[in-house]
C-alpha positions in Angstrom: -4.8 42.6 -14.0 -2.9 41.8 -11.2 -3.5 44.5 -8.7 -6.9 45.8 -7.5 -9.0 48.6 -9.5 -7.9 51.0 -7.3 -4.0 50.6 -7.7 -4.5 50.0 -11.7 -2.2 52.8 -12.3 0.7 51.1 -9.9 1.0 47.9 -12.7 2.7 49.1 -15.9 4.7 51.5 -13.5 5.7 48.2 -11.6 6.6 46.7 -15.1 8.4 49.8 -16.2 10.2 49.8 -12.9 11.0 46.0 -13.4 12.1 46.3 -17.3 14.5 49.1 -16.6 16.3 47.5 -13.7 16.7 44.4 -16.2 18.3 47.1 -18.9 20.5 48.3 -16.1 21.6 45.5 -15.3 22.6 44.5 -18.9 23.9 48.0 -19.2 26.3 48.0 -16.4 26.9 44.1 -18.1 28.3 45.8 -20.9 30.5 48.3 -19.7 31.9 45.9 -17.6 31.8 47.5 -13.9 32.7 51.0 -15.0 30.2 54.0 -13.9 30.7 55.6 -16.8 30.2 53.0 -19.9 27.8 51.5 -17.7 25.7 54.4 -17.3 26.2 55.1 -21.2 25.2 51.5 -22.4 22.1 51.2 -19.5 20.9 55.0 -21.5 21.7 53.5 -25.2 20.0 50.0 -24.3 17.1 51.9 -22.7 16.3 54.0 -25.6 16.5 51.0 -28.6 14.0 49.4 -25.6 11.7 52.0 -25.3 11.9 53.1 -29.1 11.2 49.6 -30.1 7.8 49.1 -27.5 6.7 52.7 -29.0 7.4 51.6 -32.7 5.4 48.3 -32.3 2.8 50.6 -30.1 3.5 48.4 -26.5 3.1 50.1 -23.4 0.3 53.2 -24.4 -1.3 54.6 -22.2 -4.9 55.8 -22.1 -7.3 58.8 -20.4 -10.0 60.5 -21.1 -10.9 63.5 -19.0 -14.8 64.9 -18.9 -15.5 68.1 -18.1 -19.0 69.6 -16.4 -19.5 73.5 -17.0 -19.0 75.0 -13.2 -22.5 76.4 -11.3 -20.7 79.8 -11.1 -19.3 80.3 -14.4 -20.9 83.0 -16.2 -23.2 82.4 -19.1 -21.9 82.5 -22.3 -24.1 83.9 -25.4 -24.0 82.9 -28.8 -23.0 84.9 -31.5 
């Protein structure tokens, strides 16, 4: 880990961030200097990219969330 504790949720976005200006920039390669073909092949290059890292299960992200009954919830019975 390259960041502290704190910021541990700022690294894969930095990597994302970094791996997508890569693709645009092979993208906008592709459709030599044109807008349009270069925004098409930056989308198709993106998603065999991104399909690929969620195929091979790269790049998941985890949470878990806990939960603590509030002080001034009403009681609940059993049945």
């Amino acid at each position: 880990m390259l960041l502290p504790v704190q910021y541990a949720w700022f690294e894969p976005v930095l990597i994302a961030a970094i791996v997508v200006f890569i693709i645009d920039l092979v993208g906008n390669w592709i459709g030599f200097g044109n807008r349009v073909l270069g925004a098409l092949m930056s989308a198709i290059v993106f998603a065999l990219v991104f399909g690929a890292l969620v195929y091979f299960g790269y790049g998941s992200v985890s949470m878990s969330v806990t939960t603590t009954p509030s002080a001034t919830a009403p009681a609940q019975t059993q049945k």
